[in-house]
C-alpha positions as CSV (number, residue, x, y, z in Angstrom):
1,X,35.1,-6.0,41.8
2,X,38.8,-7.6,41.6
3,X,40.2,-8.5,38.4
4,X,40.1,-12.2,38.0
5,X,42.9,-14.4,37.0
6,X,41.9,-16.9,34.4
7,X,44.0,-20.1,33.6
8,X,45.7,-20.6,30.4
9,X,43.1,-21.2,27.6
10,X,40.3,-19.8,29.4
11,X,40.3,-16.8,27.4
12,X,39.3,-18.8,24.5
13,X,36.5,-21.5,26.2
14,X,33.2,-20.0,26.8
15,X,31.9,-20.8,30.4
16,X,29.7,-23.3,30.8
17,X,25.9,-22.3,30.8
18,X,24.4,-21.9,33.9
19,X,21.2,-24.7,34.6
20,X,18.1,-23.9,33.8
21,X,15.7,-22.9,36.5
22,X,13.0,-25.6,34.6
23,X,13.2,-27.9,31.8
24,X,9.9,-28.4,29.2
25,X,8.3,-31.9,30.3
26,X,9.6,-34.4,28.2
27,X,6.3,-36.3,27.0
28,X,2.8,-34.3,25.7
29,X,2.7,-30.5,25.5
30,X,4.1,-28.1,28.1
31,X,2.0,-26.7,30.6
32,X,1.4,-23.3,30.3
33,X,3.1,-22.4,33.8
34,X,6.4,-24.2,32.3
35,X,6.0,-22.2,29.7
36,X,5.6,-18.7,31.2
37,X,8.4,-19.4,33.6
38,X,10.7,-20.5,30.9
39,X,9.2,-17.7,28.9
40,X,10.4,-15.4,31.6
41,X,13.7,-16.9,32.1
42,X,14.6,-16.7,28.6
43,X,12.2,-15.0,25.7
44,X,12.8,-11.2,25.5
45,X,10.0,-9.6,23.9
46,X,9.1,-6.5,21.8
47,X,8.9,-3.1,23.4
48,X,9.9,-4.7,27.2
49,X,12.6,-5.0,29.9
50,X,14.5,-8.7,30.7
51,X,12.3,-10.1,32.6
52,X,9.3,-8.9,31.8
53,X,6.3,-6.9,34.4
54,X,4.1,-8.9,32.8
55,X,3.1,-12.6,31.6
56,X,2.4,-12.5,28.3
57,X,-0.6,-14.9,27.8
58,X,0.1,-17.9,26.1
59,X,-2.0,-18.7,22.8
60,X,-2.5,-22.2,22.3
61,X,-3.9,-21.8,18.9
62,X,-6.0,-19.7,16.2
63,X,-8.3,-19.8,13.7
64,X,-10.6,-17.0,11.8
65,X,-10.3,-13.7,14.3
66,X,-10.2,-16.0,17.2
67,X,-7.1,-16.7,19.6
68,X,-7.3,-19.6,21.7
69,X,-5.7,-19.5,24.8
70,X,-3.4,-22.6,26.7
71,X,-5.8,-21.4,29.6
72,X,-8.9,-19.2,30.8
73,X,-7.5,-15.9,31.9
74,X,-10.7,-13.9,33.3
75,X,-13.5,-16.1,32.4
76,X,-11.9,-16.3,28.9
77,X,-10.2,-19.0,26.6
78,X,-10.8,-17.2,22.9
79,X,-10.6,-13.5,22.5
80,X,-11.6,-12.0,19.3
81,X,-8.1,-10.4,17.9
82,X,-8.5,-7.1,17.2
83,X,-5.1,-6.0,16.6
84,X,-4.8,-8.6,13.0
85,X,-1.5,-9.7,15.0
86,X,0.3,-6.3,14.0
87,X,-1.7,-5.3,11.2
88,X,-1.0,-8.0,9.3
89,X,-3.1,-11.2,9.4
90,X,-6.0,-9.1,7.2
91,X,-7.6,-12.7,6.2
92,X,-7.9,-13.8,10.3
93,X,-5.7,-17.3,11.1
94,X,-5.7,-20.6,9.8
95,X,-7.1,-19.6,6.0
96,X,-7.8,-22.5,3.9
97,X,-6.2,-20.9,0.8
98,X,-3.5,-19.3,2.5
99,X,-2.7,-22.8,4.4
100,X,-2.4,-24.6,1.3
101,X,-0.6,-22.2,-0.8
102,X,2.1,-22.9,2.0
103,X,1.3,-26.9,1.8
104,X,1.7,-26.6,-2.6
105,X,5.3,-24.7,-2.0
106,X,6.5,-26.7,0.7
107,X,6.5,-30.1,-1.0
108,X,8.0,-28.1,-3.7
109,X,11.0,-26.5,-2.0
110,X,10.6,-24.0,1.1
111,X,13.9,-22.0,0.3
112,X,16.6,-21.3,-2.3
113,X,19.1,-18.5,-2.0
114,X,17.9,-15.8,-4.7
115,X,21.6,-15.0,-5.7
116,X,22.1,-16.3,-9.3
117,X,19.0,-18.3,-8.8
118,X,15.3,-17.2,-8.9
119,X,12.1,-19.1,-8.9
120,X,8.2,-18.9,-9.9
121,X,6.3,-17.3,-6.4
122,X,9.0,-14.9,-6.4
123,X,8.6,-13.3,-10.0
124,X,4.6,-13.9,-9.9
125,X,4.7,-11.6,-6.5
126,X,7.0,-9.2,-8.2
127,X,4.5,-8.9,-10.9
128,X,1.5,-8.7,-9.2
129,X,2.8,-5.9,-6.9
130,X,4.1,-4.1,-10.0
131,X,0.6,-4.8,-11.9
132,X,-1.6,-3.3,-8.3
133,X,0.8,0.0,-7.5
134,X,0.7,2.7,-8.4
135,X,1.6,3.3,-12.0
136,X,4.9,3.8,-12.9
137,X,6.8,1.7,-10.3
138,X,8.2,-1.3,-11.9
139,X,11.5,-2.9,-10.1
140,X,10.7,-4.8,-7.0
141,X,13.0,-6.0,-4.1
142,X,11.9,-8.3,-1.8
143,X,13.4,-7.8,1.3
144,X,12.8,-10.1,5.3
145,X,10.7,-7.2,7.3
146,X,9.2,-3.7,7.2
147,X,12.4,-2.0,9.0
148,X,14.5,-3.9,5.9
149,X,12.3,-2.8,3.2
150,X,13.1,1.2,4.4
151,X,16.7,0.5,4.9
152,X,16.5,-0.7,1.5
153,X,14.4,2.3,0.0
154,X,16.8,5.1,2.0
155,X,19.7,2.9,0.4
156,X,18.0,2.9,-2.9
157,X,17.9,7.1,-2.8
158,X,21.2,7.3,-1.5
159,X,23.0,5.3,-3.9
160,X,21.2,6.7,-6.9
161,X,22.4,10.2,-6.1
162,X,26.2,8.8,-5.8
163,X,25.7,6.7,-9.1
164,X,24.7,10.2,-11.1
165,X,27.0,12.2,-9.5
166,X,25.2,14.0,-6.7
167,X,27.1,12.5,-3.6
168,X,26.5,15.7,-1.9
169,X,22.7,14.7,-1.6
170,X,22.7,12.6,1.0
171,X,20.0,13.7,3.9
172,X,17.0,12.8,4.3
173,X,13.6,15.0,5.0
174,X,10.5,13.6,6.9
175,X,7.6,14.8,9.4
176,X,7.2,14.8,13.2
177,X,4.9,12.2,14.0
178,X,6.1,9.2,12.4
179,X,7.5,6.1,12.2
180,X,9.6,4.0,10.1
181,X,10.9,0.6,11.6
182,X,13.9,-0.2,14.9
183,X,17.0,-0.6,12.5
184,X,19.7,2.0,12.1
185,X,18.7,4.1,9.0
186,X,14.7,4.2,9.4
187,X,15.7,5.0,13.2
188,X,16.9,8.1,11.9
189,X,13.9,9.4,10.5
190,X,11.3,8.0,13.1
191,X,9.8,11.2,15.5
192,X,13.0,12.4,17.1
193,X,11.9,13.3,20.3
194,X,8.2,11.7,20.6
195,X,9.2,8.3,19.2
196,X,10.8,5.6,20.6
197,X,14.3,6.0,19.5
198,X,15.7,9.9,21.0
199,X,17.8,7.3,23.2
200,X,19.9,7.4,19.8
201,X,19.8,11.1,19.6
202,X,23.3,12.0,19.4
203,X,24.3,9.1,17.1
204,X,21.8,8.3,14.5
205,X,22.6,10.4,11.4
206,X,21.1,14.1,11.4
207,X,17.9,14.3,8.7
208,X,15.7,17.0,8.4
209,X,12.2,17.3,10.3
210,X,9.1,19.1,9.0
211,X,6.7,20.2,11.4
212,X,3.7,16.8,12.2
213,X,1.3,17.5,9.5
214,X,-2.4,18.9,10.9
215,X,-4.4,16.0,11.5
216,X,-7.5,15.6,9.9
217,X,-7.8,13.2,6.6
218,X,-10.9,15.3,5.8
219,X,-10.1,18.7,6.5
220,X,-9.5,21.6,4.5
221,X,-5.2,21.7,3.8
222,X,-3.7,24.3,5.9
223,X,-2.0,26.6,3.3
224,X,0.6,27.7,5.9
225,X,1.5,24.4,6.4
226,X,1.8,23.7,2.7
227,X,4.0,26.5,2.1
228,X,6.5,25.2,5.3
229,X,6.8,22.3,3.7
230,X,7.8,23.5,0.4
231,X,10.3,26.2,1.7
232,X,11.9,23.7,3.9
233,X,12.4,21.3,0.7
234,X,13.6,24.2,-1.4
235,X,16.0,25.3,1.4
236,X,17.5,21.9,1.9
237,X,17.3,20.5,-1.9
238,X,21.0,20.3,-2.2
239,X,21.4,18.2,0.2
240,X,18.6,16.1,0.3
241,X,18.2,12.6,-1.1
242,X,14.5,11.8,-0.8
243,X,11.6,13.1,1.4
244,X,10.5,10.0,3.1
245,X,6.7,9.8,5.0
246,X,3.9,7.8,6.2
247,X,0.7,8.7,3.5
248,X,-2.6,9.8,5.4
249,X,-2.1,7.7,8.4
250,X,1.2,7.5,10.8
251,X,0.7,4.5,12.4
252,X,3.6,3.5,15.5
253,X,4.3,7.2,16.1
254,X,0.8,8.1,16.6
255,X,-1.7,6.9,14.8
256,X,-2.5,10.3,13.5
257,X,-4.6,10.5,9.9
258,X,-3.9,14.0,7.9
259,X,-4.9,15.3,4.5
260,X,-3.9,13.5,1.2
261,X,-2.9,17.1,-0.5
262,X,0.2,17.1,2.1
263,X,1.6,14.0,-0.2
264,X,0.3,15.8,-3.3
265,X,2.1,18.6,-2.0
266,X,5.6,16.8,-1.4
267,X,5.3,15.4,-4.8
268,X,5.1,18.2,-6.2
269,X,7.3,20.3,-3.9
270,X,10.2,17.1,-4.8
271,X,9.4,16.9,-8.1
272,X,10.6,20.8,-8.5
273,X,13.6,20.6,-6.8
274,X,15.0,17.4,-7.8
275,X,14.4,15.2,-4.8
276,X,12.8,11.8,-4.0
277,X,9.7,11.0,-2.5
278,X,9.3,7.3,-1.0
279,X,6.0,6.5,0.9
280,X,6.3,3.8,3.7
281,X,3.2,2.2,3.5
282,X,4.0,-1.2,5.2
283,X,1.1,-0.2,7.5
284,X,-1.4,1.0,5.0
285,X,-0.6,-1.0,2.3
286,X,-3.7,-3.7,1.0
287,X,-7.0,-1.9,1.8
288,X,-6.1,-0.7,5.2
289,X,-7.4,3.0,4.7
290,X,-10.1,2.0,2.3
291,X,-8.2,2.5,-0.5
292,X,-6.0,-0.7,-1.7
293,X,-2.8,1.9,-1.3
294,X,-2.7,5.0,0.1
295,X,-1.3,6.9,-2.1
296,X,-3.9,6.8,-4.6
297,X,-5.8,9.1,-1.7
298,X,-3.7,11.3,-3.2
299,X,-3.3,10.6,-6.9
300,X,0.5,10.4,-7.1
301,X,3.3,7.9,-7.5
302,X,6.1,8.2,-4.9
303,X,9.9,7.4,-6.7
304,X,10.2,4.1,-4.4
305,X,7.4,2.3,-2.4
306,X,7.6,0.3,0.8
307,X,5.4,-2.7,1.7
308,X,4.9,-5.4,4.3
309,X,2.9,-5.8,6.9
310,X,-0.3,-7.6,5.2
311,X,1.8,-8.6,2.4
312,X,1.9,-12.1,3.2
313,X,-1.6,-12.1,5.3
314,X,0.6,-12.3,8.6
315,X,1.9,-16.0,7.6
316,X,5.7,-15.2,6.9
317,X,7.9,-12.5,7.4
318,X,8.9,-10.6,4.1
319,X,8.2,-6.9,3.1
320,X,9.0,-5.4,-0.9
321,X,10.6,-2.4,-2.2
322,X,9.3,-0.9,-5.4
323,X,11.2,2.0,-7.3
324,X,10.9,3.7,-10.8
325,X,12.8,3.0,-13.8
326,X,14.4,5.9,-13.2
327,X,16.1,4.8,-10.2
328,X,16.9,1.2,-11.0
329,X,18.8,2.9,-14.2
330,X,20.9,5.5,-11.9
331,X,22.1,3.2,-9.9
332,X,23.1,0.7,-12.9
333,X,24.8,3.1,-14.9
334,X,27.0,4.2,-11.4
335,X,30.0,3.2,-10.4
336,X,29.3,0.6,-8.5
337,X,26.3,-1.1,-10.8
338,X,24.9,-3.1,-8.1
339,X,22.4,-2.3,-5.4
340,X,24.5,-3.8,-2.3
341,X,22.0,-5.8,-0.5
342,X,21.1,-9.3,-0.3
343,X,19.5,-10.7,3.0
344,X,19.8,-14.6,2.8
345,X,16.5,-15.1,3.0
346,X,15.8,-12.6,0.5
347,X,12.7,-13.8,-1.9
348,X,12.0,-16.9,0.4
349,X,9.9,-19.0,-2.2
350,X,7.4,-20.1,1.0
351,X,6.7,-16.3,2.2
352,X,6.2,-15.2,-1.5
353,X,3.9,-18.2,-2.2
354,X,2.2,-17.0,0.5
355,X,2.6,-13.4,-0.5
356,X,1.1,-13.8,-3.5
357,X,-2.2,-16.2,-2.4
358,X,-2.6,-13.5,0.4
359,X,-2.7,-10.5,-1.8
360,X,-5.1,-12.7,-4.9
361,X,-7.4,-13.3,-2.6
362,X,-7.6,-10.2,-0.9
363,X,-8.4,-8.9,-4.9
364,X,-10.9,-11.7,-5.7
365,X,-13.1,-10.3,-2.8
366,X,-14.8,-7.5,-2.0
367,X,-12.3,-6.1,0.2
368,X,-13.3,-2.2,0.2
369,X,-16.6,-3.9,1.0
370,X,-15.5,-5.0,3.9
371,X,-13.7,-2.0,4.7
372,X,-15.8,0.3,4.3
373,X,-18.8,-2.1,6.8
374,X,-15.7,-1.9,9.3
375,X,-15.5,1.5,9.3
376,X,-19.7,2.5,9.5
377,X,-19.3,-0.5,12.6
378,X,-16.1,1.5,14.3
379,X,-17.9,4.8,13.7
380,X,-21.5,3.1,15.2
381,X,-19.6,1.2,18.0
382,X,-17.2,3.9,19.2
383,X,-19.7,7.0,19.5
384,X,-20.3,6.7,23.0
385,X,-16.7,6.4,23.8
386,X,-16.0,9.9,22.7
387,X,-17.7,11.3,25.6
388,X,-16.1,8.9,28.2
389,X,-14.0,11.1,31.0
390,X,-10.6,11.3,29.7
391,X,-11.0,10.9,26.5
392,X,-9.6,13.4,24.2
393,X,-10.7,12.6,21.0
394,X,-12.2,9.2,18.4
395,X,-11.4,8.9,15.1
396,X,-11.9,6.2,12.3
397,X,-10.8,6.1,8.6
398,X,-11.4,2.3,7.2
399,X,-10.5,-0.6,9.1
400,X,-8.6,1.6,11.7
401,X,-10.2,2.7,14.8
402,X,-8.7,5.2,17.8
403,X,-9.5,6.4,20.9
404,X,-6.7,8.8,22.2
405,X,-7.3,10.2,25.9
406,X,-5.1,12.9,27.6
407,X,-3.0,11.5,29.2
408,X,-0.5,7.8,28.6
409,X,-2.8,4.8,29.1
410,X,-2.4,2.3,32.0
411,X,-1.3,-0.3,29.9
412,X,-2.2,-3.2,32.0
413,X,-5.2,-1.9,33.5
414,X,-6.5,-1.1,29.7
415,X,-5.6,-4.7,28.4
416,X,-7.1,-6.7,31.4
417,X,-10.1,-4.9,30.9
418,X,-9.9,-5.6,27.1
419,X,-10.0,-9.9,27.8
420,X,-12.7,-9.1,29.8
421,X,-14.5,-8.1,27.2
422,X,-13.2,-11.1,25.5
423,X,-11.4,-9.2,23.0
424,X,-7.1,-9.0,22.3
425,X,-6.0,-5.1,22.3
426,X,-2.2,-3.2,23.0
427,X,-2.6,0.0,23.9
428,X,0.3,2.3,23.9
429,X,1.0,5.6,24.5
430,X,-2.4,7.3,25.0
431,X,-4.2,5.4,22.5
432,X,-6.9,2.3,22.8
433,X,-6.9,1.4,18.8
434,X,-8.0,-1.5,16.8
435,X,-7.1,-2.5,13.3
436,X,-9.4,-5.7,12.7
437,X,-9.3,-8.1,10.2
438,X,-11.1,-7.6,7.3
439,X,-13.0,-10.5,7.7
440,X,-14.4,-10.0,11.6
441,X,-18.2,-10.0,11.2
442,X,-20.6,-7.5,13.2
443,X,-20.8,-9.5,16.1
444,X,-17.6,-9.6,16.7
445,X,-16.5,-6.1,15.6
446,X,-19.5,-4.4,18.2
447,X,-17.4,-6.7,20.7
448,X,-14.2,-5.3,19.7
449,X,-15.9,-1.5,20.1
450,X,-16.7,-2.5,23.7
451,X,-13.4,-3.6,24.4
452,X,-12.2,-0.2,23.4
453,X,-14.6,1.3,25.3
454,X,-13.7,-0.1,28.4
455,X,-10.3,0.1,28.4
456,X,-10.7,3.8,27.5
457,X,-12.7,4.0,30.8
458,X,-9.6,1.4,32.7
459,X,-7.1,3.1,31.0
């Protein structure tokens, strides 16, 4: 193509912007062709190319575990959500007390910057996350989104080995398998050739990978596998600056449940060699497992905790950071006395009011209760599925139910044949999951196992 000469001043003017290809009626609500095609023109959405292959289907409204859609696609306006829009919205939509926690801190102020200033739902979240985790961690910092809260956790272990003199200790250790969020530093330790991110291979900073950990939350520990974690931890101590994994279920990288005693071993295996352990449990976190975290599966406290996800019920973006003493007093006594971090929307006063009506009312019910009905139902609903052609394997611990085949699922094909069932599911990879809400009842949970079913069979 010819270089283009540009008159004077050009350089600095941006060009105008090209016309849109359709504008959103002026009067009443858009129709939902104006806004796919807009959608299309414009919206880039997770996981997908610009355009997107496929039209995303427009929800109109929710309420409970119910999406209702701007209009019927295959016989269906509602589906029954099975997905809790990402694992988060554990209460379903449209919660009385979660909708006027937001209403009572609105009128009040919806945000203040939390540099040199602080504010009432921000210190009773802090507290009531200190007062439900696992004993021992006491500092919290609230950070905008899971990915954040890691970056925040690795910078946490980093900066805590500079501030007492161990700058030298400054990789990181993890497991095949997992994930940890799409920014730069939790990149780094997501699956490195599995995952999503070995585009970045090459570039993303070089950490150390265990082998995936045997799958199986109730089989017997694999000694051998116990002893390769330790020896790599011993081999690397050094230079390592925390051990960093998913507890008992590795959600994004493949949804894979293993043995509590593999944390129990890393604490212990850290705790010799003078290395941290943080747990990511921003997708486990608040009952998810049947236990309210899991690491008490495993009876230990990591050095520094990561949560999001559920935190807020699925309202408002915001995810926490919890850490030790210990660490919180490293890193003031270094050098540089301050952790460097401060997102501007850090401790939002409208997603920690949320935050902390979400996570009291998720304790004033009877939410392993409800768990543990989920799981029997997932267990009962998705029995017959195991013997479907192409299916390699179903397994359910709590509110978490996969179906993994042999070979990558049609993702279309399996979600089409999810609505017809009247049900939302996203397939990826080659799995057909589901992670309800907690409060989906029977009907609706056998409707979410037939959804799974036949998008095993589609898929």
């Amino acid at each position: 193509m010819p270089e283009r000469t540009l008159p004077p001043g050009a350089a600095t003017a941006p060009p105008p912007a090209p016309p849109s290809a359709c504008t959103l009626s002026p009067e009443g609500p858009p129709a939902p062709g104006e806004l796919l095609a807009l959608d299309r023109q414009h919206v880039w959405h997770p996981y997908g190319p610009m355009p997107g292959r496929e039209a995303p289907l427009v929800v109109e409204s929710a309420s409970g575990v119910r999406l209702r859609l701007a209009e019927e696609t295959q016989g269906r306006r509602e589906l029954i959500d099975g997905m809790s829009s990402w694992w988060s919205a554990v209460h379903g939509y449209n919660h009385p007390v979660l909708n006027e926690a937001v209403r009572e801190q609105l009128a009040r102020m919806s945000h203040v910057m939390f540099g040199g200033l602080t504010h009432e739902p921000a210190v009773r979240l802090a507290k009531r996350l200190v007062d439900i985790t696992p004993e021992g961690l006491e500092h919290v910092f609230l950070a905008d989104s899971g990915s954040v809260s890691v970056e925040v956790a690795l910078k946490m272990c980093l900066q805590y080995w500079r501030s007492v003199g161990r700058p030298e200790k400054r990789r990181l250790l993890t497991w095949r398998g997992g994930y940890h969020g799409d920014t730069w530093q939790p990149m780094s330790v997501c699956d490195p050739d599995g995952g999503m991110h070995d585009l970045w291979s090459g570039v993303l900073p070089r950490q150390v990978f265990a082998d995936a950990p045997p799958a199986g939350f109730e089989a017997e520990p694999d000694e051998h596998y116990v002893r390769h974690l330790r020896e790599l931890i011993a081999r690397h101590a050094d230079e390592l600056a925390a051990v960093i994994v998913e507890p008992v279920v590795q959600g994004a990288g493949g949804m894979r449940f293993h043995s509590p005693a593999y944390v129990r071993a890393l604490r212990e295996a850290c705790d010799e060699h003078g290395v941290l352990l943080v747990l990511d449990e921003i997708a486990t976190g608040f009952g998810r497992t049947g236990a309210l975290f899991a690491a008490e599966h495993a009876g230990i406290t990591p050095d520094v905790l990561c949560l999001g996800k559920a935190l807020t019920g699925g309202y408002l973006t915001m995810a926490a950071t919890l850490c030790t003493a210990r660490i919180a007093e490293g890193i003031s006594q270094g050098p540089v006395p301050v952790l460097a971090h401060g997102p501007t929307f850090m401790g939002n006063p409208l997603a920690a009011a949320v935050a902390d009506a979400s996570v009291g009312l998720l304790l004033t019910q009877d939410w392993a209760g409800e768990v543990t009905r989920i799981e029997q139902g997932l267990r009962e609903g998705l029995a017959e599925t195991a013997s479907l052609p192409g299916v390699r394997e179903v397994r359910v611990l709590g509110a978490i139910g996969v179906v993994q085949l042999e070979r990558p699922v049609d993702m279309a094909a399996a979600t089409r044949a999810a609505v017809g069932e009247g049900v939302w599911l996203r397939p990826f990879r080659d799995m057909v999951y589901a992670m309800p809400p907690f409060v989906t009842g029977d009907e609706d949970l056998a409707r979410i196992c037939a959804a799974m079913h036949a998008a095993a069979a589609r898929g």
